[in-house]
C-alpha positions as CSV (number, residue, x, y, z in Angstrom):
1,X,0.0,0.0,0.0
2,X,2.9,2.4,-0.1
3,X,3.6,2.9,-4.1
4,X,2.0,5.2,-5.2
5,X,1.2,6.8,-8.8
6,X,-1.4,9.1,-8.5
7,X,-3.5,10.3,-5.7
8,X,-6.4,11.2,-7.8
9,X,-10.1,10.9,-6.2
10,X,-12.6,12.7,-8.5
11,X,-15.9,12.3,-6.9
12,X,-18.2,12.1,-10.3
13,X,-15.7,9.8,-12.3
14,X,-15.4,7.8,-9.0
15,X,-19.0,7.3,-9.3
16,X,-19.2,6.2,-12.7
17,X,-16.2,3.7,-12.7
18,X,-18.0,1.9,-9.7
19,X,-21.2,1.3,-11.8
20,X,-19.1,0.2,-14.7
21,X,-17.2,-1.8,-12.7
22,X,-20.0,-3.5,-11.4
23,X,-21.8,-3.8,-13.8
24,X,-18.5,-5.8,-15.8
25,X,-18.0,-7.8,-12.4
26,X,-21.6,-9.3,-12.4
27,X,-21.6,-11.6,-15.3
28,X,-17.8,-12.6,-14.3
29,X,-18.9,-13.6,-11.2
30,X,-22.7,-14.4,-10.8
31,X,-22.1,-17.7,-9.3
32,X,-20.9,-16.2,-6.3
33,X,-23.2,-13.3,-6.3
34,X,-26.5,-15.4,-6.7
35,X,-25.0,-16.9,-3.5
36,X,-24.4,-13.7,-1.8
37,X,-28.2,-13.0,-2.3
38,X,-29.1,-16.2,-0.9
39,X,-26.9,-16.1,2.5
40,X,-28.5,-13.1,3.1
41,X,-32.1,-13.7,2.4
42,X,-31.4,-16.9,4.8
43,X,-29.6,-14.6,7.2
44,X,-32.3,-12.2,7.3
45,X,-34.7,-15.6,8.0
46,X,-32.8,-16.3,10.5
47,X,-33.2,-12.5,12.3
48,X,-37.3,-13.0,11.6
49,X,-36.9,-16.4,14.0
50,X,-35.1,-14.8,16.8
51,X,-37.3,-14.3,19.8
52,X,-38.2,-10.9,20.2
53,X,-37.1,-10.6,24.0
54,X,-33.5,-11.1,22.7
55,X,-34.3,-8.2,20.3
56,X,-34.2,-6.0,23.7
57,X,-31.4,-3.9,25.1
58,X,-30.1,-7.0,27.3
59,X,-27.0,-9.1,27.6
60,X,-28.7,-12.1,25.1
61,X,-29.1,-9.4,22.4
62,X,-25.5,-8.3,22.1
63,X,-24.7,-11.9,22.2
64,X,-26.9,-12.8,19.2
65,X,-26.3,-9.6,17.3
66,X,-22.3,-11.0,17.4
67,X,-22.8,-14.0,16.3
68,X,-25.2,-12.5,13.5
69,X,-22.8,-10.3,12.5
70,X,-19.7,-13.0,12.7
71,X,-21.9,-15.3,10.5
72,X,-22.3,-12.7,8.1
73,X,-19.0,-12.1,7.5
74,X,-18.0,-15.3,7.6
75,X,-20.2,-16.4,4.7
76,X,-20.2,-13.4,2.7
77,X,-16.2,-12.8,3.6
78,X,-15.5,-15.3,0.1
79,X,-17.7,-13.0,-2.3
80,X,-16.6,-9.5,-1.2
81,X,-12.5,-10.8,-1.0
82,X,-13.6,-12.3,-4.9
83,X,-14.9,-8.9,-5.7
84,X,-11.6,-7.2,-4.6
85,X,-9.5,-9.3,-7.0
86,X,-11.2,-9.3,-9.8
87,X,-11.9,-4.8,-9.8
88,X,-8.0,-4.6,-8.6
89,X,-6.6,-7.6,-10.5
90,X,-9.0,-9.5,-13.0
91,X,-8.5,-12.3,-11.2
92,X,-11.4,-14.6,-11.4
93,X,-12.6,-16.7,-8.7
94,X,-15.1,-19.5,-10.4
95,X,-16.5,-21.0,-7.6
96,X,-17.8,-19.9,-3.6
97,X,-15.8,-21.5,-1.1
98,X,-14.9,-21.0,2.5
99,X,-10.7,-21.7,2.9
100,X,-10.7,-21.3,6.5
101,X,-7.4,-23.0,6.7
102,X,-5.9,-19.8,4.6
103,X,-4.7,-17.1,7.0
104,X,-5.4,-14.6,4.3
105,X,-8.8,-15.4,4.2
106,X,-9.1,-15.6,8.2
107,X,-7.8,-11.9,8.6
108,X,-9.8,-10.8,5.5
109,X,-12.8,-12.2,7.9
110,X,-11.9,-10.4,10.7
111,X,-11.4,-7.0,9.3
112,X,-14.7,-7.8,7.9
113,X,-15.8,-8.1,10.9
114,X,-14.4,-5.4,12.6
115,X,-15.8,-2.8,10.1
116,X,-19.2,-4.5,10.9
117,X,-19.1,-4.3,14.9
118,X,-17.2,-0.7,14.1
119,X,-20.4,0.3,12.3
120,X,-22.8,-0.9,15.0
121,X,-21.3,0.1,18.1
122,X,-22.7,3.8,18.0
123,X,-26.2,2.1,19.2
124,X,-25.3,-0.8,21.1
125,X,-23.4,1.9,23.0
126,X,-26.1,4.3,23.1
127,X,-28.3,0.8,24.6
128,X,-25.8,0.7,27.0
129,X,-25.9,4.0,28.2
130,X,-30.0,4.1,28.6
131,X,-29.5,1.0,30.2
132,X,-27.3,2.4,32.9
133,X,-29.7,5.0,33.2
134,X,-27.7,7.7,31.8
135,X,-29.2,11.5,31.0
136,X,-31.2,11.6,27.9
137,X,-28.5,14.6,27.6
138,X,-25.4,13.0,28.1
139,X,-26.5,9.5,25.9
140,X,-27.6,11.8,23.0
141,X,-23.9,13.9,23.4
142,X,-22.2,10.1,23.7
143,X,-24.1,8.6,21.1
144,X,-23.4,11.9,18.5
145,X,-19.3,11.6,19.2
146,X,-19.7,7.6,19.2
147,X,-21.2,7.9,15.5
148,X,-19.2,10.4,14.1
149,X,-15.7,8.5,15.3
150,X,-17.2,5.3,14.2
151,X,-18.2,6.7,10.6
152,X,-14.8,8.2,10.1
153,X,-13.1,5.3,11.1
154,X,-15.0,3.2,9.0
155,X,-14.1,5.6,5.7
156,X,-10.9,5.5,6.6
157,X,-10.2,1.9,6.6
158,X,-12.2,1.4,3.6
159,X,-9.5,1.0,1.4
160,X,-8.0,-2.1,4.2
161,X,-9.9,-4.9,3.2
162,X,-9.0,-5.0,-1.0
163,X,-5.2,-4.3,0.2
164,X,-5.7,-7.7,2.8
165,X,-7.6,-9.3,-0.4
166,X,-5.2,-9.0,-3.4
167,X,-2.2,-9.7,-0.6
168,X,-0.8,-6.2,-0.6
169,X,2.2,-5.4,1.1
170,X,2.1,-2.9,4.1
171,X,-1.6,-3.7,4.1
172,X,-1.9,-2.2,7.9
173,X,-3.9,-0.3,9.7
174,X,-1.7,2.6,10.3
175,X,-1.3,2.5,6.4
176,X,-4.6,2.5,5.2
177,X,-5.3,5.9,7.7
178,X,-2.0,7.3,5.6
179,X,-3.2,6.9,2.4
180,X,-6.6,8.1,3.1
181,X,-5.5,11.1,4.9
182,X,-7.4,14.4,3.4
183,X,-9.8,12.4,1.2
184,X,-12.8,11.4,4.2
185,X,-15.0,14.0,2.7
186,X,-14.5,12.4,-0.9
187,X,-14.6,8.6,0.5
188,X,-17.8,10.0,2.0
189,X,-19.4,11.7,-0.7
190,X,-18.8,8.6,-3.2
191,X,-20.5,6.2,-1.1
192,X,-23.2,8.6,-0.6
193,X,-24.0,9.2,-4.3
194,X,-23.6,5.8,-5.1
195,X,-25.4,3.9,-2.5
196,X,-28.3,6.3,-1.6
197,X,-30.5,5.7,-4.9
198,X,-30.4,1.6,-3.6
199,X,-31.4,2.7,0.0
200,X,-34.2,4.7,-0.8
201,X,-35.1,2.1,-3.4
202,X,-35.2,-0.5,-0.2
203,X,-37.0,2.0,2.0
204,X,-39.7,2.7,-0.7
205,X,-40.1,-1.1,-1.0
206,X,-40.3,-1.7,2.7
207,X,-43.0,1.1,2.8
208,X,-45.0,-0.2,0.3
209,X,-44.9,-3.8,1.2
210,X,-44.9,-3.9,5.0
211,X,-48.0,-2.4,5.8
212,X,-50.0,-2.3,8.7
213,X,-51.9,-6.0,9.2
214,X,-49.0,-7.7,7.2
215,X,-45.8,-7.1,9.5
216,X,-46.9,-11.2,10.7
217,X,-43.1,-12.8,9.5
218,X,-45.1,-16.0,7.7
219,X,-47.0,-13.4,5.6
220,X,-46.7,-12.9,1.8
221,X,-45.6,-9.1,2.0
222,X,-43.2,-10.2,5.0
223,X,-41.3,-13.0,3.0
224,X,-41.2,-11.0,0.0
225,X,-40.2,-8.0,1.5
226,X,-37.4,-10.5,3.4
227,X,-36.3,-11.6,-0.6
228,X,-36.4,-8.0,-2.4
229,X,-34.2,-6.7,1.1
230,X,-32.2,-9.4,0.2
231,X,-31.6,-8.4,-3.4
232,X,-31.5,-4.6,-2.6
233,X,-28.6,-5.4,0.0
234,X,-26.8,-7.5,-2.0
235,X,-26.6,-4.5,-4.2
236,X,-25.3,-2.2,-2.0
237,X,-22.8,-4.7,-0.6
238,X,-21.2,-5.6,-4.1
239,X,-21.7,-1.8,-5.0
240,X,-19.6,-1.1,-1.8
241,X,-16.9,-3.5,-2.9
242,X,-16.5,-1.8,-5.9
243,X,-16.2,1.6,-4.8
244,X,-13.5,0.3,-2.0
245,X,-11.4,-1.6,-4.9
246,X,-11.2,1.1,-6.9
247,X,-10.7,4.3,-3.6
248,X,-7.7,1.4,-3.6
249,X,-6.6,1.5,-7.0
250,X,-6.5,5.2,-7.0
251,X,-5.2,6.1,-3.2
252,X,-2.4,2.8,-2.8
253,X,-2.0,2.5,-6.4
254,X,-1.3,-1.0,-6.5
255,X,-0.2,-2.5,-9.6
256,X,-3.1,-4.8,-11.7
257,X,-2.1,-8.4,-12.5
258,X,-4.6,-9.4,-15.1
259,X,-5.9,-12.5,-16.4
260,X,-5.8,-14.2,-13.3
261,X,-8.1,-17.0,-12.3
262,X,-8.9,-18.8,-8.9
């Protein structure tokens, strides 16, 4: 991650390459992408059977909302590291498997991870604090500074899990916060342009099929609300790979090694 050839971030062509780059990476790799769709529709299952007294702020909640998350990561780890490879090196992987026994893979995982519980923490945290019977005035100040460090964070090390992927050298954390230094506000406004049309999509299709009388989880609207979220967030995930293989293309600069296949 430390060669470097030019540190160009334009926001609009940024934008552009990630839907073109997508939109090549789909047919390449549908296999594993039909798959992705799939672990999450049965993830999202899963969530719909969990007893709603573990959905409370308690100590079973933040128990079953880690292993959620691990299991999320852990299954979807193979697709998003396959994504990285093929946007930074054309490298194709052909088939979804889970090499546990590559170290590679297990610290691609865990960084996977770590963004994950990184992005959730602001309202676990904020749980915590109402459940310790904090000030609505300090747990609102707490939860503000929680979410903004957490956010930052999170655009910062964007650019970490491609460099663990394609087996970068210096792929660190202290690295990744180098090369990203002075572009947070661009990192932020790419994945805002990119992503929001597919959130508001999902949100309009929540809204429309989750009405009141049909939230039961064995419903029609239910299941297929659980299938189109599926779809939608598959989207955004593979979208978000994208955008991070190419903010590493452009801010680490590594070199492409096309033509490879896994």
């Amino acid at each position: 991650m430390t060669v470097m050839h030019s540190r160009s971030l334009p926001i609009w062509r940024t934008v552009a390459a990630a839907y073109r780059e997508w939109w090549r990476m789909l047919p390449v790799l549908r296999p594993l992408v039909v798959n992705a769709v799939l672990i999450v529709i049965a993830i999202s299952v899963l969530d719909e059977l969990v007893p709603a007294r573990w959905s409370m702020q308690d100590p079973s909640a933040s128990i079953v909302t880690l292993i959620e998350a691990a299991l999320r990561a852990l299954l979807l780890a193979p697709v998003v590291a396959a994504i990285h490879r093929f946007i930074i090196r054309d490298s194709i992987t052909k088939a979804y498997t889970l090499p546990l026994g590559d170290a590679q893979f297990r610290r691609f995982f865990a960084w996977l991870l770590a963004l994950e519980l990184i992005g959730s923490f602001p309202l676990d945290f904020l749980g915590w604090m109402q459940a310790f019977n904090v000030s609505a005035g300090a747990s609102t100040a707490a939860f503000a500074a929680a979410l903004i460090a957490a956010f930052v964070l999170m655009l910062r090390l964007a650019i970490l899990p491609p460099a663990i992927a394609v087996g970068a050298p210096g792929a660190r954390v202290a690295q990744a916060l180098a090369d990203t230094r002075g572009y947070g506000l661009r990192i932020f406004a790419i994945f805002v342009l990119a992503l929001v049309p597919w959130l508001a999509l999902g949100s309009l299709a929540g809204i429309i099929l989750i009405r009141p009388g049909t939230e039961g989880s064995g419903s029609v609207a239910a299941m297929t609300g659980i299938v189109a979220g599926g779809v939608i967030q598959t989207i955004v995930l593979t979208l978000m790979a994208v955008i991070a293989s190419l903010m590493f293309i452009a801010l680490a600069a590594q070199v492409r090694n096309p033509g490879g296949t896994k």
